[in-house]
N, C-alpha and C positions, 0 to 999 in steps of 0.2 A: 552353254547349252549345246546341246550333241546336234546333230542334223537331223535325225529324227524323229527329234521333239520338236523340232520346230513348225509352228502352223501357216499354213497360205493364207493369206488376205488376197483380197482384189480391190483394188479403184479405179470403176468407172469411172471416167472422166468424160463428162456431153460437152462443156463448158469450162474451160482453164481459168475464167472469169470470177466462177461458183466454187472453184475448188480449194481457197484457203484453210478452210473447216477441215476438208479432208486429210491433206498433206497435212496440217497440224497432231492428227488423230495417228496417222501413220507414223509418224517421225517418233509420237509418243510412244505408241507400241511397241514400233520394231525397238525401240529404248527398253521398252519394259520386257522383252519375250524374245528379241531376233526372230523376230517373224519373217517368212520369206514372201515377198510383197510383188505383187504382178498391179501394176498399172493398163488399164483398159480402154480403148475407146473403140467405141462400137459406130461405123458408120454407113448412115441408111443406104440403100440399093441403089444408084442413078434409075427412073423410068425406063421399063423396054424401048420407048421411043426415041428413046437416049443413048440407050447402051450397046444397040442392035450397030453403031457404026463405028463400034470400037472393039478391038481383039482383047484377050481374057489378059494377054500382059499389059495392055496398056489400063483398062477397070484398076486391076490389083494395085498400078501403080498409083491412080489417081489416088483410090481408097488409102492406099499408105502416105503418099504424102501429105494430104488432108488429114488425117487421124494424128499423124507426127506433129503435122502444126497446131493442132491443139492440144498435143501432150508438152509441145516442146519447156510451157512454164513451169509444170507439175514435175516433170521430170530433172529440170534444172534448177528445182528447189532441195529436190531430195536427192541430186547430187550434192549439193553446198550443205547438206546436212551428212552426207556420211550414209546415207540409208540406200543398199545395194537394192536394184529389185529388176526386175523381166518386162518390157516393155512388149502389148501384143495390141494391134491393128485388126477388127474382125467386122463384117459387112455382112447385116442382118436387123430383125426388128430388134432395138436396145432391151426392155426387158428380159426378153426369151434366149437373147443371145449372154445376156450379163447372167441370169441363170447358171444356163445348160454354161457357160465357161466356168463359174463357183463349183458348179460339180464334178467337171471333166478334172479340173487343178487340185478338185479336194479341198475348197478352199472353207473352213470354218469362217469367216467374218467377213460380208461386205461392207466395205467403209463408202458410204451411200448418202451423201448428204441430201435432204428434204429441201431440193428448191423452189422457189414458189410459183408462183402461175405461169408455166409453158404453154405453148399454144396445143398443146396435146392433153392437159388440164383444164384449159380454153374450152375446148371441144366437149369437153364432161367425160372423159378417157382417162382421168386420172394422170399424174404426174409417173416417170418414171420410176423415184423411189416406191410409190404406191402401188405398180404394178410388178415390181420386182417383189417386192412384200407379200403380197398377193398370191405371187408365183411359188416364193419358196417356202408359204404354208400350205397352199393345195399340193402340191408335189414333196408334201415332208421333209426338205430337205433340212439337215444338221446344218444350218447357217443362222449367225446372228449378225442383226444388220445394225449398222452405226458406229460409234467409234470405241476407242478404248475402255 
């Protein structure tokens, strides 16, 4: 398959715990299509009360190594499988941010698994995949969500 036919996926990753489903989905894809595969973890803002006594490289740093410690299972599955992909660290609200990243990459499929009651589900806010869903129908975007 040329490089050009090849499509972007994304996996958000909240939870390395939840992510069996996914990396199973992806491993089958990139098998079926050589899809080129961006792994994601989106993590929340520290509080301004928090973050007002820390410089912008020290944040960024925290954010990446917290984000890497939660990729690091996801990632070192789908190395042990052969499946090449881009790993990205981004600090924001997770649907809005897992979005606008699907669109900025181009990415035709989030592989998004429906996990069950978050404390943001809790709340009656809807779970992440529900709000991602939510998103990339009001905003039309060319995404299908779930696995292969």
């Amino acid at each position: 398959m040329e490089e050009s036919d090849m499509i972007n996926v994304v996996v958000p990753v909240c939870d390395a715990r939840d992510s069996a489903w996914q990396v199973e989905q992806v491993i089958g894809l990139y098998r079926q299509s050589q899809a080129r595969v961006h792994v994601l973890n989106v993590q929340t803002p520290l509080p301004r009360h928090v973050s007002r006594f820390f410089n912008g490289a020290q944040l960024h740093d925290f954010h990446q190594e917290n984000g890497m410690r939660v990729l690091a299972p996801v990632l070192r599955s789908l190395e042990a499988a052969g499946v090449p992909h881009k790993t990205h660290v981004l600090v924001g609200l997770q649907a809005e941010t897992i979005v606008r990243f699907a669109k900025e990459y181009a990415c035709r499929r989030i592989i998004l698994e429906e996990s069950g009651e978050s404390w943001v589900s809790a709340l009656g806010l809807g779970s992440i995949s529900s709000q991602v869903r939510h998103l990339t129908r009001t905003r039309q975007l060319g995404v299908s969500l779930g696995g292969a």
